[in-house]
MIRO-366654 format. One line per field, with one value per residue (C-alpha): y, x, z; residue in three letters; residue number from 0; chain. Coordinates in steps of 0.5 Angstrom, whole numbers, plus 500, padded with zeros to 3 digits. Example, Ala and Ser with C-alpha at 12.3 -4.5 7.8 and 13.67 -1.06 7.14 Angstrom:
yy = c(491, 498)
xx = c(525, 527)
zz = c(516, 514)
code = c(Ala, Ser)
pos = c(0, 1)
unit = c(A, A)
# end
This chain:
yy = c(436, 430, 424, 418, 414, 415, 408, 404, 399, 399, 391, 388, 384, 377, 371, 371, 370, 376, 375, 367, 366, 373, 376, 383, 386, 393, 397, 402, 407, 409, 413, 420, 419, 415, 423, 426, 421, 422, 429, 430, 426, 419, 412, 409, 402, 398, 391, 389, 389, 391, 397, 392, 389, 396, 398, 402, 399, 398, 404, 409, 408, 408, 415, 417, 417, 410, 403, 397, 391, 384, 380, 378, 385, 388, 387, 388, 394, 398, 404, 402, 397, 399, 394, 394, 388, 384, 380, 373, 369, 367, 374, 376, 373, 376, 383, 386, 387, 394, 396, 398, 395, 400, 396, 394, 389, 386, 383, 381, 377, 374, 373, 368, 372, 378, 373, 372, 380, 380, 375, 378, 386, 388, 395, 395, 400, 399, 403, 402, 404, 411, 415, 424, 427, 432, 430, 435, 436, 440, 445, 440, 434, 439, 442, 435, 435, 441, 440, 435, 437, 443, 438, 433, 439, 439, 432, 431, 436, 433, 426, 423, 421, 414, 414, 418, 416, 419, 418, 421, 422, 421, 419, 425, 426, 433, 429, 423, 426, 428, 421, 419, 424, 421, 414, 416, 420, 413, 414, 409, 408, 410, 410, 412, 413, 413, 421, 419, 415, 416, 418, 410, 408, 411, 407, 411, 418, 423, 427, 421, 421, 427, 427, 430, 432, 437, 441, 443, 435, 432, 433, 433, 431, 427, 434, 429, 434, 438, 432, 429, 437, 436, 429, 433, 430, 434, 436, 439, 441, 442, 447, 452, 451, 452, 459, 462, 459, 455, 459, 461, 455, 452, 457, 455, 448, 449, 454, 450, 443, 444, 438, 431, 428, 423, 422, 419, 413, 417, 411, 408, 407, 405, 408, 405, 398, 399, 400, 394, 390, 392, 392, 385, 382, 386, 382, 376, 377, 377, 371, 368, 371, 373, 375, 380, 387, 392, 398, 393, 388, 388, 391, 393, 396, 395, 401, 408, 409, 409, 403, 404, 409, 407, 402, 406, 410, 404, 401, 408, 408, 401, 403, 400, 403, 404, 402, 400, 403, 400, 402, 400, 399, 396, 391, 388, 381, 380, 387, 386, 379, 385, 386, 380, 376, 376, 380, 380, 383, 384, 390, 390, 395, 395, 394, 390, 392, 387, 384, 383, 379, 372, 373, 376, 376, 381, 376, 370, 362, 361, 368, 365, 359, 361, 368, 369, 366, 361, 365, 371, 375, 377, 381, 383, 389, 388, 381, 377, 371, 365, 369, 375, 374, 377, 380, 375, 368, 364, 368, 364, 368, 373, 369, 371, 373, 366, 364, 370, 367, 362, 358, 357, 354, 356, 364, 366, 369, 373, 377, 379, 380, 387, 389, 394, 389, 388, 392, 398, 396, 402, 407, 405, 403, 412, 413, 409, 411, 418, 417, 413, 419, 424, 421, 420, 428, 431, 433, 427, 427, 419, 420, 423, 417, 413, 418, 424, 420, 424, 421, 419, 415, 414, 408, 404, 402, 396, 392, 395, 400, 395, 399)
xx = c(121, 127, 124, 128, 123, 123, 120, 115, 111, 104, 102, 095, 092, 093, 092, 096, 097, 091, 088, 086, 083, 085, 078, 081, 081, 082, 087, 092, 093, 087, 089, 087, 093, 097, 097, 099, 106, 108, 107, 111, 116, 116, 115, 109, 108, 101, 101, 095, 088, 091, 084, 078, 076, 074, 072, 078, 082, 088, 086, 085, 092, 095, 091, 094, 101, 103, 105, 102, 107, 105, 105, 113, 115, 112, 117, 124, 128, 123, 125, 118, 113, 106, 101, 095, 095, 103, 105, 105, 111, 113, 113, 119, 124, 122, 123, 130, 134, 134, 128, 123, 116, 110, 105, 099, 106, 102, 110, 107, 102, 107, 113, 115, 113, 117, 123, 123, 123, 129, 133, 131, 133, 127, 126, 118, 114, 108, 102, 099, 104, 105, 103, 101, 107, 106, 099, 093, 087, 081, 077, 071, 075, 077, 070, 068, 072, 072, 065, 064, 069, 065, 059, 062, 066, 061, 061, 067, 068, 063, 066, 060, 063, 063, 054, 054, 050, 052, 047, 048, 042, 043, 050, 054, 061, 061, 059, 064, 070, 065, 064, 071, 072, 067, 069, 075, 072, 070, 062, 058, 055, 056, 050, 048, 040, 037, 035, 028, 027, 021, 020, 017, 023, 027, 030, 035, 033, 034, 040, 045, 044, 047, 044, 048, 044, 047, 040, 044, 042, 037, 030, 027, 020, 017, 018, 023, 028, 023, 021, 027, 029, 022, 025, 032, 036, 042, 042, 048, 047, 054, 050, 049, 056, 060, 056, 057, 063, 066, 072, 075, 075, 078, 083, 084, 085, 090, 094, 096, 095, 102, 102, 103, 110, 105, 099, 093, 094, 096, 093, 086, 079, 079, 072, 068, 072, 067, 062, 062, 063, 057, 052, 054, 054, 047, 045, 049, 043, 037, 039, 040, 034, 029, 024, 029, 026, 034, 030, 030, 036, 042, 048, 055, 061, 068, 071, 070, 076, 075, 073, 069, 067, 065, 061, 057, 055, 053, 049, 045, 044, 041, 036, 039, 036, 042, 048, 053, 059, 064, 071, 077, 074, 067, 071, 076, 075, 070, 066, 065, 061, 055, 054, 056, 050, 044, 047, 045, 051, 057, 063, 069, 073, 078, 086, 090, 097, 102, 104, 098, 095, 094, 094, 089, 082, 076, 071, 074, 072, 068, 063, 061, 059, 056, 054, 053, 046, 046, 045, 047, 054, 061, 063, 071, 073, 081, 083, 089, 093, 096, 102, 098, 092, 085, 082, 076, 079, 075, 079, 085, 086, 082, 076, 076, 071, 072, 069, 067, 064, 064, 060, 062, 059, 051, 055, 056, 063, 067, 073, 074, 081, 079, 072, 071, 071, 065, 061, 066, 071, 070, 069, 076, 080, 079, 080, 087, 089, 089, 092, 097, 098, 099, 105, 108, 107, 104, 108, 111, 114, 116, 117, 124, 127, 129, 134, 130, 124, 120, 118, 112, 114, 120, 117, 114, 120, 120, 124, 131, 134, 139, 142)
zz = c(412, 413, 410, 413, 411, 404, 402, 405, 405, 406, 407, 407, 412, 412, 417, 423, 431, 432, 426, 424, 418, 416, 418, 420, 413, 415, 413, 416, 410, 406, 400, 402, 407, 402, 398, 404, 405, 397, 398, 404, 399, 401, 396, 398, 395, 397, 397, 391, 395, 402, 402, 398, 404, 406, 400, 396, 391, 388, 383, 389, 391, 384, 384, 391, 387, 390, 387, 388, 388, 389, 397, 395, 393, 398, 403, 399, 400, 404, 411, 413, 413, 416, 418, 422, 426, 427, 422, 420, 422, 415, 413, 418, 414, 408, 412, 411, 417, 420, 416, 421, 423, 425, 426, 434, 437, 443, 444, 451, 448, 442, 446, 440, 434, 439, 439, 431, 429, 435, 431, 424, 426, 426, 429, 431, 434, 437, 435, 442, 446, 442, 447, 446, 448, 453, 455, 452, 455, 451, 454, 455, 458, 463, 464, 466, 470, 474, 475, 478, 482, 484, 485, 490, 493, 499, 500, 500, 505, 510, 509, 506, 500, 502, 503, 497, 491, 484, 479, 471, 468, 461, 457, 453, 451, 455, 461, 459, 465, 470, 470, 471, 476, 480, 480, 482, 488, 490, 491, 494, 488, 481, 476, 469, 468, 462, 460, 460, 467, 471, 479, 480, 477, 482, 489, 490, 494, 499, 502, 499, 492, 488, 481, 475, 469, 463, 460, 453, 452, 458, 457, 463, 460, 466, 471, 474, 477, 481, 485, 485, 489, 493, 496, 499, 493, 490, 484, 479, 471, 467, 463, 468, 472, 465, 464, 471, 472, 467, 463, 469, 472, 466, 465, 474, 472, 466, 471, 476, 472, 469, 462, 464, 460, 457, 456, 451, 446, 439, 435, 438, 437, 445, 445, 439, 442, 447, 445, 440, 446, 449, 443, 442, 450, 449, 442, 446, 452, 448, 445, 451, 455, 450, 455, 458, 459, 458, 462, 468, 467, 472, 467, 470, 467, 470, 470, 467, 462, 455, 453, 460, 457, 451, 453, 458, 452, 448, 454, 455, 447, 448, 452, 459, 465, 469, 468, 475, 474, 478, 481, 484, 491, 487, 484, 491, 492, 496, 495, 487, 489, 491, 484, 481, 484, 479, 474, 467, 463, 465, 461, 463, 461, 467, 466, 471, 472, 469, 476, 478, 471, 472, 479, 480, 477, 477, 475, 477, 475, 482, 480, 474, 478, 484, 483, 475, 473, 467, 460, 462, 459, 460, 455, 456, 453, 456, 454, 454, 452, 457, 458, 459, 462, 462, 468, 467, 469, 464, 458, 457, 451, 446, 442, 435, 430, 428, 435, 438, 444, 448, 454, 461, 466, 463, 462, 455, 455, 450, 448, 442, 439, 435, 438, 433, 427, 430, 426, 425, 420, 415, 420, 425, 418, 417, 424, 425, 418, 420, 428, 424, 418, 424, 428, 421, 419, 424, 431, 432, 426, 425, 418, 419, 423, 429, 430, 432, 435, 440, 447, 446, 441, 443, 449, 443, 439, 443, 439, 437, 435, 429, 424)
code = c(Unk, Unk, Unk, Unk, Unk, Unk, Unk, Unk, Unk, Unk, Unk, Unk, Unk, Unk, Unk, Unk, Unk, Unk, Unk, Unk, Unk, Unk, Unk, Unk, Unk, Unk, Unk, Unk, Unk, Unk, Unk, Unk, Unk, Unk, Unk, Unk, Unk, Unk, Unk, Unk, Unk, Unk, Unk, Unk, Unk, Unk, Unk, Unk, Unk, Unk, Unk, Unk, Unk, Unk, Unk, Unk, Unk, Unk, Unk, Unk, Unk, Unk, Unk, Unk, Unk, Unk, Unk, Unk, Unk, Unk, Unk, Unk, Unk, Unk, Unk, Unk, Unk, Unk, Unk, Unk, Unk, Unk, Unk, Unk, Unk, Unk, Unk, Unk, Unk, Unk, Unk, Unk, Unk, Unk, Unk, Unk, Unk, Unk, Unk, Unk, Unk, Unk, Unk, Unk, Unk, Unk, Unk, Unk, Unk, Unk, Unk, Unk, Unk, Unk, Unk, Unk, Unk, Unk, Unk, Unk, Unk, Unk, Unk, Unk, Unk, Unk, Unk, Unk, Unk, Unk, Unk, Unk, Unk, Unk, Unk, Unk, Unk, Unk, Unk, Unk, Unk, Unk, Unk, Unk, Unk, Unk, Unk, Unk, Unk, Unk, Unk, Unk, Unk, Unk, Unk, Unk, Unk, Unk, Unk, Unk, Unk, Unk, Unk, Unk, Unk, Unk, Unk, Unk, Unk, Unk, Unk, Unk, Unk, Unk, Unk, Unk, Unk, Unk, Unk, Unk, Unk, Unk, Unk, Unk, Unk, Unk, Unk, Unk, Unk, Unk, Unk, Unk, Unk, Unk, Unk, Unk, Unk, Unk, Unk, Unk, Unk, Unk, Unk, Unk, Unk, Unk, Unk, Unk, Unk, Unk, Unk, Unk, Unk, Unk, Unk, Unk, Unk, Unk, Unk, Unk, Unk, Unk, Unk, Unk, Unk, Unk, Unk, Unk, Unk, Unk, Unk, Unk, Unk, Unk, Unk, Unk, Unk, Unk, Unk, Unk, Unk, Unk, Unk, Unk, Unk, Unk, Unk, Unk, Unk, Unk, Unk, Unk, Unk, Unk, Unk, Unk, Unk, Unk, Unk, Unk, Unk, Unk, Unk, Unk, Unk, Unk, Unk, Unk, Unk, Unk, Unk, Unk, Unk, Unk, Unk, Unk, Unk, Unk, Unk, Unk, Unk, Unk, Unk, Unk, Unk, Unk, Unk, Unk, Unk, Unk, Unk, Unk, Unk, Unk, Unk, Unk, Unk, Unk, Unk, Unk, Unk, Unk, Unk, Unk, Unk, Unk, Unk, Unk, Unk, Unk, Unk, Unk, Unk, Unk, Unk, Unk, Unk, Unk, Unk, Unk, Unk, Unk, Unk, Unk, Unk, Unk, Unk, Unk, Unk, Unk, Unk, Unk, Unk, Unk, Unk, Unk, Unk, Unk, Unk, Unk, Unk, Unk, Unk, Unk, Unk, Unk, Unk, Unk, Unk, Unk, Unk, Unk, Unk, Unk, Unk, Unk, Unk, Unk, Unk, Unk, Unk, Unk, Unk, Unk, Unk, Unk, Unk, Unk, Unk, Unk, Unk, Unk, Unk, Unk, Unk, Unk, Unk, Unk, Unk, Unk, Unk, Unk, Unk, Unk, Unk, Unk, Unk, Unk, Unk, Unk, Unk, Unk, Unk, Unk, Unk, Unk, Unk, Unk, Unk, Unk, Unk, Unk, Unk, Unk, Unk, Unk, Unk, Unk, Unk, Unk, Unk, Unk, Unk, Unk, Unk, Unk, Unk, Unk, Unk, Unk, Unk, Unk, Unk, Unk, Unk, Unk, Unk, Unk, Unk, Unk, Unk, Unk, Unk, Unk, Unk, Unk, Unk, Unk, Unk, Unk, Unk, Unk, Unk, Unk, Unk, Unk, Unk, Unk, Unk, Unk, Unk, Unk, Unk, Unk, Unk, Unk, Unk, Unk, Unk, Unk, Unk, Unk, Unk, Unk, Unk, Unk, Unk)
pos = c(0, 1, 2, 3, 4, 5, 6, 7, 8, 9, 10, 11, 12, 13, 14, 15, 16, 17, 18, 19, 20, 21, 22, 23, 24, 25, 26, 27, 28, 29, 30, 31, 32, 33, 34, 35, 36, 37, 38, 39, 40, 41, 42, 43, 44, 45, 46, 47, 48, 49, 50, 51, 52, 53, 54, 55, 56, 57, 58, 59, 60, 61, 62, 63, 64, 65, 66, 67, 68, 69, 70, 71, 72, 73, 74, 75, 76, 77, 78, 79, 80, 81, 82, 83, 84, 85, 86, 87, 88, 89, 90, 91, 92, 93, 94, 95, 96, 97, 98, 99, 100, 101, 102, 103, 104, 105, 106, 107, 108, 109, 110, 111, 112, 113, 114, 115, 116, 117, 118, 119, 120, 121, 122, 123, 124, 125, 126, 127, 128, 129, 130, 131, 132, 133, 134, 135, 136, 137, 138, 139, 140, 141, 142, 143, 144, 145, 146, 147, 148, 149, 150, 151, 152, 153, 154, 155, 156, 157, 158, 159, 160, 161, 162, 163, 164, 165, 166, 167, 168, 169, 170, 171, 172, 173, 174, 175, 176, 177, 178, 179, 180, 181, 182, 183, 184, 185, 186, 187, 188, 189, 190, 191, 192, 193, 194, 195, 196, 197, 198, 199, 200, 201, 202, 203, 204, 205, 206, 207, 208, 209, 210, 211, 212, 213, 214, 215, 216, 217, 218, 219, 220, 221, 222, 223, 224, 225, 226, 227, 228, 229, 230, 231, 232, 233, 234, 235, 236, 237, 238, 239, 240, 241, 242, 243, 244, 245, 246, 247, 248, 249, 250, 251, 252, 253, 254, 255, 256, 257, 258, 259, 260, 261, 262, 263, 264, 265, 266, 267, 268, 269, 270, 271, 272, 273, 274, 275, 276, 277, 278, 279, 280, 281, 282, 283, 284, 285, 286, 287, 288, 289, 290, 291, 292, 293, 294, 295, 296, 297, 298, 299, 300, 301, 302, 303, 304, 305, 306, 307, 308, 309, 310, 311, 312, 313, 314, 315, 316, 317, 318, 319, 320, 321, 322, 323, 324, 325, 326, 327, 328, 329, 330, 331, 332, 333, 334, 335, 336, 337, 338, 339, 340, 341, 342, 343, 344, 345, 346, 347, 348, 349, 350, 351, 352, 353, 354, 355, 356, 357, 358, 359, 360, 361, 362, 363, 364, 365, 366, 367, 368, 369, 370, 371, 372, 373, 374, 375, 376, 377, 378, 379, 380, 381, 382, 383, 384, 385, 386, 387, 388, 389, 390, 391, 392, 393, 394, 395, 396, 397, 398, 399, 400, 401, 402, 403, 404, 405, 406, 407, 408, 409, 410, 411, 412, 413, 414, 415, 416, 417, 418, 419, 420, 421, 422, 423, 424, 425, 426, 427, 428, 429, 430, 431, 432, 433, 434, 435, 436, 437, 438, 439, 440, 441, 442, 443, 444, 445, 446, 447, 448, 449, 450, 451, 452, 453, 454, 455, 456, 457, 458, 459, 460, 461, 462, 463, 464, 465, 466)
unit = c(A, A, A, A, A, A, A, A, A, A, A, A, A, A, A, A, A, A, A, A, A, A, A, A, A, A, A, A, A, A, A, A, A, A, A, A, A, A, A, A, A, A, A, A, A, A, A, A, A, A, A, A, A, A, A, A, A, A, A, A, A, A, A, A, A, A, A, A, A, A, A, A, A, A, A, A, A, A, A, A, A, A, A, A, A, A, A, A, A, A, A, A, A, A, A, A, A, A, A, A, A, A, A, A, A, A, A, A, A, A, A, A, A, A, A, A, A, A, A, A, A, A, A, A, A, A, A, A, A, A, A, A, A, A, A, A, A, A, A, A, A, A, A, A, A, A, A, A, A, A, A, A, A, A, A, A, A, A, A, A, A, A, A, A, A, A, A, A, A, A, A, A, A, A, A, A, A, A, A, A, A, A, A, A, A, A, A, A, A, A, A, A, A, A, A, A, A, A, A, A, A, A, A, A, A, A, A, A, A, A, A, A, A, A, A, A, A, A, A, A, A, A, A, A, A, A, A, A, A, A, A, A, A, A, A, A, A, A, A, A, A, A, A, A, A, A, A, A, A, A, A, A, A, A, A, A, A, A, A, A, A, A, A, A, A, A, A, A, A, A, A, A, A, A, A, A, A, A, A, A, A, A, A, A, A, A, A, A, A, A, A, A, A, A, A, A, A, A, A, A, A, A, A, A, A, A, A, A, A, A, A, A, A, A, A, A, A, A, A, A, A, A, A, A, A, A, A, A, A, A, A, A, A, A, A, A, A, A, A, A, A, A, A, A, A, A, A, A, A, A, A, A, A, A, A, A, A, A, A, A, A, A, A, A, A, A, A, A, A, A, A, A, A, A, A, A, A, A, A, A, A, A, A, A, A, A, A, A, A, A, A, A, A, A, A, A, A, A, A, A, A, A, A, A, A, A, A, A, A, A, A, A, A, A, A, A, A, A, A, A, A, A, A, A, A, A, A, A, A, A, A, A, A, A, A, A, A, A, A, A, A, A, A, A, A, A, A, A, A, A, A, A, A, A, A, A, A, A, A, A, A, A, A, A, A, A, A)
# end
């Protein structure tokens, strides 16, 4: 294996832009991945303390075959420096020019920061815009997929798509794509039930409601399914359809559905960002509403990616009784306000394309004033910064564990800067570490250079390259 970057830095998390108060105290290397590096041949220096705030020691990495240098040394003479979060702006200076900076840049959200690595030569590759290369999909991804298509395929074909309301009973993984799929069919409605609903629970019956089920994980302890077929409703089961039909149908789909240049984020815990957001807007809702019953609360979710996904999942676990997902079409001006009104809790999880941010907002000032009740809670999982703004119009800029939270107008408003630190340091610390020792050694190979980066690599050097 070339090793281009034969001396690198591992730097601790300190206060900066995205971190005040130096709350973030995950690390972007854990020791088991810091062996992998000195075994591929690399010099791994730790700067002291960079794994104590979540729980590894100096020790652990003098073990791993690292050395620890001081916060001054730590920079100096280094082909590499890795870092979680970007860096703080005093540090720059003491970086060598045309060393290399991987670290989450957000060059859109720090455009001064952005300008101060440019005018040090400091090449820096952004974690979060390192995408796989090609995109892959696993067999289950796909199964969902294609089953869901197979269900809505005799709608679709009796153009009814639009009245129609598509009800998952339960969250899985497995049925994570067969509600992706769903929502960009564009149903009148998309719902995620709890697996344990009963028939008086229901309002939504008859010949326009699809209910998927998957019967390796839905209980059907309430005979719920057999009434449901007795009033004319369509039902699914993901179970069945992958025994009768789906290794050929992944096999078809794999076939004429060639690999996409790009695909997923290498490095990200967009799932678990999710769910941390959602478990605290629910934490935030009963303390605003003690009284509140979750199994009968208003609770919608802005799209259905992975963070989408995520907080569908933890709203599920929660026991919330039906959680609205919401579309594209849902969300256009004037429609969304449909389910705006009276709500409960609001996620949201859709993006907004770069022209469009700052002029075009989703949840805008004028719903949380008109149409949101006082004491009920926006959880925005996207974010943004006044040069790059959040689709929620009262976020002007990410809250911070500092002040996780704020209040508008009666609505109780957050948008944490690194949700998963919510609860989840220790867990997403071994998660990235291993992402981030991946595109080092595994098929991107980084650890051999600049030089010989892959594409999906290649998009996220967005400073440089300077020599």
């Amino acid at each position: 294996m070339a090793v281009s970057f034969r001396r690198i830095g591992l730097v601790r998390e300190c206060e900066s832009p995205e971190n005040p108060g130096g709350l973030e105290k995950r690390v972007a290397l854990v020791p088991e991945d810091i062996r992998a590096l000195v075994a591929a041949g690399a010099e791994v220096a730790v700067e002291a303390g960079a794994g104590e705030g979540v729980g590894f020691s100096d020790e652990e990495y003098l073990a791993a075959g690292a050395r620890v240098e001081s916060v001054k040394e730590i920079y100096r003479n280094k082909d590499l420096l890795i870092k979680f979060k970007g860096p703080a702006m005093e540090s720059i200076p003491e970086m060598a020019p045309g060393c290399t900076l991987f670290c989450m840049a957000h060059f859109h959200s720090y455009p001064e920061r952005a300008a101060l690595l440019q005018k040090h030569r400091i090449n820096v590759i952004a974690m979060e815009e390192v995408l796989e290369s090609p995109k892959s999909q696993s067999d289950v991804r796909i199964l969902g997929r294609v089953a869901m298509n197979a269900a809505l395929t005799p709608i679709m074909d009796d153009n009814t798509i639009g009245g129609t309301r598509v009800r998952v009973l339960q969250w899985s993984p497995r049925l994570d794509a067969a509600i992706r799929r769903a929502g960009n069919r564009d149903p009148r409605t998309l719902d995620v039930l709890q697996g344990d609903s009963q028939y008086q629970e229901l309002n939504k019956l008859g010949t326009e409601a699809l209910y998927v089920y998957d019967s390796d994980s839905f209980v059907d302890e309430h005979r719920l399914l057999a009434r449901l077929q007795q009033d004319g409703c369509r039902l699914f089961d993901l179970a069945q359809f992958e025994q009768e039909q789906g290794n050929d149908a992944v096999a078809a789909y794999r076939a004429q559905h060639p690999p996409h240049p790009f695909g997923m984020r290498r490095i990200q815990c967009l799932h678990e960002t999710g769910r941390a957001g959602a478990r605290y807007g629910v934490e935030l809702l009963k303390q605003n509403k003690p009284d509140i019953d979750l199994r009968h609360a208003k609770v919608v979710v802005l799209g259905y990616g992975n963070v989408g996904q995520g907080a569908i999942h933890e709203l599920n676990a929660q026991g919330v009784g039906c959680v609205n997902v919401l579309g594209r079409t849902h969300t256009m001006h004037g429609r969304i306000d449909y389910w705006l009104r009276g709500v409960d809790l609001v996620v949201n999880g859709a993006e907004q394309p770069q022209e469009l941010r700052g002029l075009n907002f989703l949840v805008s000032n004028h719903h949380l004033e008109t149409l949101v009740p006082d004491g009920s809670v926006v959880i925005d999982l996207v974010g943004g910064s006044p040069t790059n703004r959040s689709p929620v119009e009262a976020v002007l800029s990410c809250t911070f564990l500092t002040d996780p939270h704020f209040v508008y107008r009666g609505v109780t408003v957050s948008s944490l800067w690194g949700w998963p630190m919510m609860g989840m340091m220790r867990d997403t610390a071994l998660r990235y570490s291993s992402q981030i020792r991946d595109v080092l050694l595994g098929p991107e190979q980084l650890i051999s250079g600049l030089e010989n980066m892959t594409p999906g690599v290649a998009r996220a050097l967005v400073c440089g390259p300077f020599e």
